[in-house]
N, C-alpha and C positions, 0 to 999 in steps of 0.2 A: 785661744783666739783663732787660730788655724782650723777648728771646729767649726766657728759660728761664720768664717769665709767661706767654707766646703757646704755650710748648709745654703748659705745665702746663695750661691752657684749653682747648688740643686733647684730651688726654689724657682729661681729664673731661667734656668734652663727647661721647666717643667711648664712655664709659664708661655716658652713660647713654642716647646714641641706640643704641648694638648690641642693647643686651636688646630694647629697643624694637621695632628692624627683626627681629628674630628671633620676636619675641612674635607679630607681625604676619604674619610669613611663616606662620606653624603655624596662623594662623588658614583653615576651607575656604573657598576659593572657591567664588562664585555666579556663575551664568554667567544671562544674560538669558533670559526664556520664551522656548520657540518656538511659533508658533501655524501652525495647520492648519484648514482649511474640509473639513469632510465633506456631502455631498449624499446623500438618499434621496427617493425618488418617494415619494409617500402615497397610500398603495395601504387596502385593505379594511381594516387593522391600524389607519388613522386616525395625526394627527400622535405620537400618544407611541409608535407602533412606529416610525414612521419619524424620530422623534428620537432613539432607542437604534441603528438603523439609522447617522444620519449621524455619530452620534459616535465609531461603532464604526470608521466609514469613516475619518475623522480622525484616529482612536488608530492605523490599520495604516499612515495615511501617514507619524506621526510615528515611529511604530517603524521603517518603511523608512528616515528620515533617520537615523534614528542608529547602525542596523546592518540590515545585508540578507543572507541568502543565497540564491544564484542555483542553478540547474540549468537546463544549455541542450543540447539536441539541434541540433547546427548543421553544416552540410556548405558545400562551395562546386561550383560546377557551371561549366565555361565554355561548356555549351549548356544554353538550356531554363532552366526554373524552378525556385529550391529552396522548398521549404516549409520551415522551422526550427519543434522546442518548443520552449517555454521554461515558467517559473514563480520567482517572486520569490516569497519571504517574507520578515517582517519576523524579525530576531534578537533586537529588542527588547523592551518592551512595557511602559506606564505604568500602577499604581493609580491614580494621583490627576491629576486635569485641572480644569481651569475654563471655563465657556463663556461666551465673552465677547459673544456674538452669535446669535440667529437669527432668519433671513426666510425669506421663502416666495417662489417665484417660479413660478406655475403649478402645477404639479402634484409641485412639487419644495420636498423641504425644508434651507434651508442652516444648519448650527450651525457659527461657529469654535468652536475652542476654544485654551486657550494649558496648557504643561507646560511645565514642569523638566528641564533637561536633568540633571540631578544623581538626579534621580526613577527615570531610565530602567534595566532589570533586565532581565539576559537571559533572551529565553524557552525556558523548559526544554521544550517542546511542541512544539517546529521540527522536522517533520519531512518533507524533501523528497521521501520518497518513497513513489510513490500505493500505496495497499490494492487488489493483485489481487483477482476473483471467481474463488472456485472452488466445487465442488458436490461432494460425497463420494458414494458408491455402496455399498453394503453390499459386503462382501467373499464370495470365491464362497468354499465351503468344500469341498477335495478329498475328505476321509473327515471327513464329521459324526461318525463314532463315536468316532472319537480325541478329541473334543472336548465329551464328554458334562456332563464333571465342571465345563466353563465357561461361564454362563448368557451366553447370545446374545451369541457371541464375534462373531458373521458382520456385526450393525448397530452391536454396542456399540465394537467396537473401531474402525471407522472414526470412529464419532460422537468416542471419544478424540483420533484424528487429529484431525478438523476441530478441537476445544476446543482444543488443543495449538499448531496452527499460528494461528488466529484471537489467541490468548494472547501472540503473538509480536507483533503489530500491523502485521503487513506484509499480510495478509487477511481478506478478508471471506469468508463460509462458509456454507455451504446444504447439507443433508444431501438426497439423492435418496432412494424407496424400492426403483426400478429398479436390477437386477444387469445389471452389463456381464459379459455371462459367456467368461472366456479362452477356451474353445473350444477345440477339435486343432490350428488355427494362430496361437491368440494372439488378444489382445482386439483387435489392429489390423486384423481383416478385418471388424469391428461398427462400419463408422465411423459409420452412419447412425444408430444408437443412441444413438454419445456426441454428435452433435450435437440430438440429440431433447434430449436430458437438459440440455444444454448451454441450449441455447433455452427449456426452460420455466422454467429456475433463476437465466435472467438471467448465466453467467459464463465467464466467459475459460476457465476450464479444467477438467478432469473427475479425477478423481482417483478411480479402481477398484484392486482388489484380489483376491488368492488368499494364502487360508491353506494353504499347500500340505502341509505335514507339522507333527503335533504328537506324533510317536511313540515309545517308551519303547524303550529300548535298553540293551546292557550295554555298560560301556567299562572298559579294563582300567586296573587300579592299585596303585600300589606296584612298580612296575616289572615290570608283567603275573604277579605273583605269581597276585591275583585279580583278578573282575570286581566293578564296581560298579554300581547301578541308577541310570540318567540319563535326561532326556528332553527333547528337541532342539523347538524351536518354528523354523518355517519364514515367510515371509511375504515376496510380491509383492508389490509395489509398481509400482502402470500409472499413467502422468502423458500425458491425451491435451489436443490442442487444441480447443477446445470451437469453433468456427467452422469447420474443416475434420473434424472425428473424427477425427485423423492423432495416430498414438501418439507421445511425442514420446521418449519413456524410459521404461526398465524397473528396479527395484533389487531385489537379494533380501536378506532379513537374514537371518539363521539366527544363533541362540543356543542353546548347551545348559546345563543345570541337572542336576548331580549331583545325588541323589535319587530317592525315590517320586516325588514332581513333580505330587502331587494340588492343588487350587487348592480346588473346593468350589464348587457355583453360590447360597449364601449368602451368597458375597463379589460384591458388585458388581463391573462390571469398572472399571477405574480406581480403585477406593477404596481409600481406606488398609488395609483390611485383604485388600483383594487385592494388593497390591502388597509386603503382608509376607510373604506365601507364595514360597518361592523359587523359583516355577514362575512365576507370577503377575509377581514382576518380573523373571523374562527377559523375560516375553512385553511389557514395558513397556521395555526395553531396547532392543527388537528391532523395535521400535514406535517411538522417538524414532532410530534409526541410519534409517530410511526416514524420518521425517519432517524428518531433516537433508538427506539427499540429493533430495528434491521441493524443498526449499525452495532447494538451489545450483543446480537444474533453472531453478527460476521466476525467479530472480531477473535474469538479463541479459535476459530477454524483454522487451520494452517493454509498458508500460500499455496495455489497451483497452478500448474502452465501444461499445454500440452508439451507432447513433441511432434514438429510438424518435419524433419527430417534428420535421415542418419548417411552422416560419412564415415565411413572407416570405426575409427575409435572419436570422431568428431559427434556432437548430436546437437540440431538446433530445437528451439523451445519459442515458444509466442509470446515471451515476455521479455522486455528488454528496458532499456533506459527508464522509460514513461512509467514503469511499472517498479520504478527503483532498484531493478536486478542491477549488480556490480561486477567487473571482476573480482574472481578469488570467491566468490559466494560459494558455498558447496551445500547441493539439495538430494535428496532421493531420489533414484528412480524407479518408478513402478511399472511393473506390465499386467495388462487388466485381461482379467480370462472371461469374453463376454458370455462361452458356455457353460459358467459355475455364475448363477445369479441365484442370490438369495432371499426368501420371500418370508414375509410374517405371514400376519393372520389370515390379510388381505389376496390370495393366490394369483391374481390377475395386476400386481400391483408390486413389484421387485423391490427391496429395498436398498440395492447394490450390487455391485460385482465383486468377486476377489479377484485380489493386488497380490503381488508376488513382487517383491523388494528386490532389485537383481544388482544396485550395484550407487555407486557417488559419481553426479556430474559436479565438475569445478568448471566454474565460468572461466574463458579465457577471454572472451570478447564481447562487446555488446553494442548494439544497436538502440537505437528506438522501441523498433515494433518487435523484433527478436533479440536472442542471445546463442552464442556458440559457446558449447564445453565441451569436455574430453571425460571420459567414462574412467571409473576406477572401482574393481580391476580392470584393465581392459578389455578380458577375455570376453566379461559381461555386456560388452559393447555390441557383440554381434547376437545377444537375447534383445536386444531393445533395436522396435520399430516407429514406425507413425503411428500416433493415434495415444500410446502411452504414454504416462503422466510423470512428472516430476513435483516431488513436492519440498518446503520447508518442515520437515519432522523429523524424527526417529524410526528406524525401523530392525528388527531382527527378523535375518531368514536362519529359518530352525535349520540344526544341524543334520547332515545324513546320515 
């Protein structure tokens, strides 16, 4: 009897701890703050720019603990020295923080603060890879007359390009008003041109152009019973290096449009109502099939930025925010020896210079339009001037 009382008591005691333990599990879990110390110098901005400064600092390291993604340029070498890039970003990113702390220590301002790990949201904004420069050039035009009916196809249509590809987020973009003109052997014997253009635009790369054919033609139809009236739009596509002038690729597009094929220089180019003339969007067709193939062009090329000044062990660069450079990035730096140039087949027509790999900048600051790092080793700081390059790659200087 004492048996089937002890079971019936279990029974009921079970009956009302389960809901219990169940109630309990459904209930979220809180997990303890975590806290972070951000630092900012107080600089001209005075302490309230460099408190949004150190808490900003704070939020990117909390965002690195709870998710990171990396991008590394890294080789290995059994002579001589490698240089490795690299760049972290946080995958994170918190609204809401508390600041549980701030002192000042010198010229430096320190805020902890403490967040929620339950707070943390991924950021939709992660984007590991840097904003090319590049510089557009008006397109040469082979017969203006075929082209009458399209108001300033020769500036407007590369100014489309630039919009198009800039729109993408992978570049940054600067219109030239100088024509790289193809010439009888092609735009690759003007290298001194595209490096002019290249240099006063500030960018890695040039991007010219020829309208070569926009002309009306019959094409047969209904099984060559009869003809029909058409008209074919043509278009080069020149992709050169903006550091050496050296063309790197060519693409041609060609589209035809059944039709009269008038457009109207009323319709702006690129606007909706040019692009509803069916002349109009070939020529915008024929226009994104080149702006697809520049962009498979650029994209394994590595990142580069000049440098446009050296302090000390400090060295600024022409890339900065716009251009997605971060701190903590770390890129190569190269010095370019312009009296070792090296030629192909071509003798009158360089296909580079050599680089000599001297050393790693790590960004400590950035701008906008620039960014400031610190040279490693340092030694190597006083080999690097204006005009040398830094880039995202690998690099080994051979042993001595």
């Amino acid at each position: 009897m004492p048996s089937k009382a002890f079971a019936f008591f279990r029974a009921a005691l079970a009956a009302i701890l389960v809901p219990l333990l169940l109630a309990a599990s459904a209930l979220p879990a809180f997990s303890a703050p975590i806290e972070a110390e951000g630092v900012a110098a107080i600089a001209e901005g005075g302490v309230a720019k460099a408190r949004q400064n150190a808490i900003r600092d704070a939020l990117e390291q909390l965002g690195l603990r709870s998710a990171a993604r990396v991008e590394v340029a890294a080789g290995a070498s059994s002579r001589g020295t490698s240089f490795d890039s690299s760049r972290v970003q946080p995958a994170a990113e918190f609204d809401r923080y508390s600041v549980l702390r701030e002192w000042q220590t010198g010229q430096l301002l320190h805020v902890r603060i403490a967040v929620k790990e339950e707070d943390a949201r991924p950021r939709g904004s992660v984007n590991l890879a840097y904003r090319k420069k590049l510089v557009v050039t008006p397109f040469h035009l082979r017969s203006s007359p075929q082209l009458d009916d399209i108001d300033g196809i020769a500036t407007r249509l590369p100014q489309e390009l630039l919009r198009r590809m800039t729109a993408s987020g992978r570049f940054l973009g600067k219109a030239s008003p100088y024509v790289v003109s193809p010439g009888a052997s092609g735009p690759a014997a003007d290298t001194a041109a595209v490096r002019r253009i290249a240099t006063m635009h500030e960018s890695q790369f040039v991007i010219s152009g020829e309208i070569v054919d926009a002309s009306r033609f019959e094409q047969p139809a209904y099984y060559g019973l009869w003809k029909r009236r058409a008209r074919r739009i043509e278009i080069a596509f020149f992709v050169h290096d903006g550091l050496t002038g050296t063309l790197l690729a060519r693409h041609t597009a060609v589209t035809e449009q059944p039709g009269e094929g008038t457009v109207g220089r009323d319709k702006p180019f690129g606007s909706a109502s040019f692009a509803a003339t069916p002349f109009g969007g070939a020529i915008l067709r024929a226009l994104d099939e080149g702006i697809a193939a520049i962009a498979a062009d650029l994209a394994p090329l590595p990142f580069m930025a000049k440098v446009v000044q050296v302090q000390g062990e400090r060295i600024f660069i022409d890339a900065g925010s716009t251009s997605s450079v971060a701190p903590g990035d770390q890129l190569v730096v190269y010095r370019a020896d312009t009296r070792q140039q090296v030629y192909g087949a071509d003798p009158l027509v360089p296909l580079g210079t050599v680089e000599t790999p001297v050393g790693t900048v790590t960004i400590v600051q950035v701008q906008p339009g620039f960014a400031i790092g610190t040279v490693t080793p340092p030694a190597a700081a006083r080999q690097v001037s204006a005009g040398d390059m830094v880039r995202f790659d690998v690099a080994v200087m051979p042993g001595r």
